[in-house]
C-alpha positions in Angstrom: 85.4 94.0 17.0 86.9 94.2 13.8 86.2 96.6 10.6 85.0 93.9 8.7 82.5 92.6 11.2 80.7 95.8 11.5 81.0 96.6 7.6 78.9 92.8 7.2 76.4 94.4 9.6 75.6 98.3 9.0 72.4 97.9 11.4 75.3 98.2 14.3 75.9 101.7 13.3 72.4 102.5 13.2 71.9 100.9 16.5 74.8 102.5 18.0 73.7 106.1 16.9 70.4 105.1 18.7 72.0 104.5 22.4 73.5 107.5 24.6 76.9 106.8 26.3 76.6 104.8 29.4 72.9 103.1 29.3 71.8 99.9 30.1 71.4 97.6 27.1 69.6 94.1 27.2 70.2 92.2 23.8 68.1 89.6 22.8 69.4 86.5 20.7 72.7 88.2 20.5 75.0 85.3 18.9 78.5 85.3 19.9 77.8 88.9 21.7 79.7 91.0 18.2 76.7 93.4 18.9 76.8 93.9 22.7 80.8 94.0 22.3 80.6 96.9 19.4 78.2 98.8 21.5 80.4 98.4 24.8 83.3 99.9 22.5 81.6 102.5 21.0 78.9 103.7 24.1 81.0 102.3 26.7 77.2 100.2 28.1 76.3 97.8 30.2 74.2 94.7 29.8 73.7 91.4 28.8 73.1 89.2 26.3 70.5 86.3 26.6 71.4 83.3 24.2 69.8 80.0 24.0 72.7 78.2 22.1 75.3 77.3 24.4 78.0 77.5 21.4 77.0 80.9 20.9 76.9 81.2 25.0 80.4 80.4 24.8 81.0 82.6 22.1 79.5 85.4 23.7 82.0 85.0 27.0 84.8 85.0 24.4 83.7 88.2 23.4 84.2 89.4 27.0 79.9 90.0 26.9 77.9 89.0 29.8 75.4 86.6 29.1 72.5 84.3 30.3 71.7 81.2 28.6 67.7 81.2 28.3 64.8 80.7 26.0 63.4 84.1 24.7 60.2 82.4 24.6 59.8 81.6 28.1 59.9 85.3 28.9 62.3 87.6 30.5 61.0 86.7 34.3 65.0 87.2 35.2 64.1 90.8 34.3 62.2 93.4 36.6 60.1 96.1 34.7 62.1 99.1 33.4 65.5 97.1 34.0 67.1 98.8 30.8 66.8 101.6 28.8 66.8 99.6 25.5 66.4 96.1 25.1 67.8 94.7 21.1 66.7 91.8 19.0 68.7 91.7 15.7 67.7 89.5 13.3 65.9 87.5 15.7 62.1 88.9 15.5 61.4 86.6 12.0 62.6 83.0 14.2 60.2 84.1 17.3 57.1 81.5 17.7 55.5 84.4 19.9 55.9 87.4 19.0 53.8 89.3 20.4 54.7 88.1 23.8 58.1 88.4 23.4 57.7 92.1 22.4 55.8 93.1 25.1 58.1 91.8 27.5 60.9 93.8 25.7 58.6 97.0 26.7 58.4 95.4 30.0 61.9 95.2 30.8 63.1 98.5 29.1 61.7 101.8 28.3 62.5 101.6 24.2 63.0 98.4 22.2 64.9 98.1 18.8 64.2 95.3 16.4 65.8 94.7 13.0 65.0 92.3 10.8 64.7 90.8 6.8 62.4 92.6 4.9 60.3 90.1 3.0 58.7 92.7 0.7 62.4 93.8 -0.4 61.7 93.4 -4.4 64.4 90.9 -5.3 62.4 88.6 -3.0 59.3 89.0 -4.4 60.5 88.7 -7.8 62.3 85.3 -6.6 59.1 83.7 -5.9 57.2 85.2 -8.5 59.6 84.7 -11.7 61.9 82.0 -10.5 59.3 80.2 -8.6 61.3 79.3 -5.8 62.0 80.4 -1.7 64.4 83.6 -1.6 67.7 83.0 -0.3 70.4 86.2 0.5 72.5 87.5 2.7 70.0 88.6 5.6 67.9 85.4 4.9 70.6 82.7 3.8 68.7 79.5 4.1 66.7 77.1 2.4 62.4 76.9 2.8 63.7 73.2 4.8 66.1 74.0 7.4 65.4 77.8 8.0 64.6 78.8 11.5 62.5 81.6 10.1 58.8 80.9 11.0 57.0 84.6 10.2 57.4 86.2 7.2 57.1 90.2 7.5 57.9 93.3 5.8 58.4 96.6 6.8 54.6 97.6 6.4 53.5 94.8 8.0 55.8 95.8 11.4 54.5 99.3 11.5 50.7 97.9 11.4 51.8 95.8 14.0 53.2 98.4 16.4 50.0 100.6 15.8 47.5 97.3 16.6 49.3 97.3 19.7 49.7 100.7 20.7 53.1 100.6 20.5 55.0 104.9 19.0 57.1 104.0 16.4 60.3 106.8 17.5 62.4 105.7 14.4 62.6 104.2 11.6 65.8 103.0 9.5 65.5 100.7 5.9 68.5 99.2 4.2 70.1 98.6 1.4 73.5 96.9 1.1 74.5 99.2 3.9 72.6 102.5 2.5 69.8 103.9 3.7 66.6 103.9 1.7 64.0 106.6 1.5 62.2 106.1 -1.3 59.4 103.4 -1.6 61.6 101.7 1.2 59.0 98.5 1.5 59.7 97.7 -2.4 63.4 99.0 -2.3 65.2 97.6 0.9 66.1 94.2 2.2 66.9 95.5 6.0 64.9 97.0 8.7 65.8 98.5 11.8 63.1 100.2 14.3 63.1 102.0 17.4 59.6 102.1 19.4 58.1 102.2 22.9 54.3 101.6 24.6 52.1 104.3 23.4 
């Protein structure tokens, strides 16, 4: 994978820093398979990717990534319990119909699960809708109200609420910011998020 490709997406990094050498990885709405690819060059692990798109299927094989074509969700019935060590959905979680089901298969299937996604409370969103009255559009959300696949709208608190509803440890914790990491007030101040968790 080129430089480039992973400079676009600093959540690889933070991913990649997540996974030991060698596990099994199961990634979720993975594309054209650049995450799966960057983590079999950097952790040398083994997986698949399950796709829906069958451009992106085809993509994917390019990429030398083994995928499965399937509906996220339908559930991961392909998968037995405690398949992988992590399962991965990047920038997925915000276009899910069901998301609690499709988390809890996640923790069905693997033993940790890391999600990223946009975070809606990132303050150049808010102030898009407040003072310019209109949808926000970026980089991690770059489409219009009308023909965005995004159906749930949530920010970083809002996730960690979530995972405590559900009984679900939050291990880590990462927010974003044009690649940097943010600290400080990181609901208000970042526009990425990227969590690791497991069942209680």
């Amino acid at each position: 994978m080129n430089a480039a490709a992973v400079l676009s997406r600093p959540d690889f990094a933070v991913i990649a820093d997540w996974i030991k050498p060698g596990e099994k990885v199961l990634d979720l709405g993975c594309g054209d398979g650049a995450l799966l690819r960057y983590l079999v060059d950097t952790r040398d692990v083994r997986g698949y990717g399950v796709e829906i798109s069958a451009e992106k299927v085809l993509a994917s094989i390019r990429n030398g990534v083994n995928v499965i074509q399937n509906d996220l969700e339908a559930g991961l019935s392909a998968f037995r319990d405690g398949s992988f060590d992590h399962v991965i959905l990047s920038l997925t979680l915000q276009a899910m119909h069901r998301i609690e089901y499709v988390v809890a298969e996640m923790l069905r299937v693997a033993r940790e699960a890391i999600v990223t996604f946009p975070n809606f409370g990132y303050w150049h969103y808010r102030w898009q809708i407040a003072i310019g009255g209109r949808m926000p559009v970026s980089e991690q959300i770059p489409y219009q109200w009308h023909d965005t696949p995004n159906v749930h709208f949530c920010t970083i608190d809002d996730f960690q609420v979530f995972c405590a509803d559900h009984g679900y440890t939050v291990i880590e914790r990462l927010v974003l910011q044009d690649g940097r990491r943010v600290d400080w007030l990181p609901n208000l101040r970042g526009s990425l998020a990227v969590f690791r968790f497991c069942r209680g």
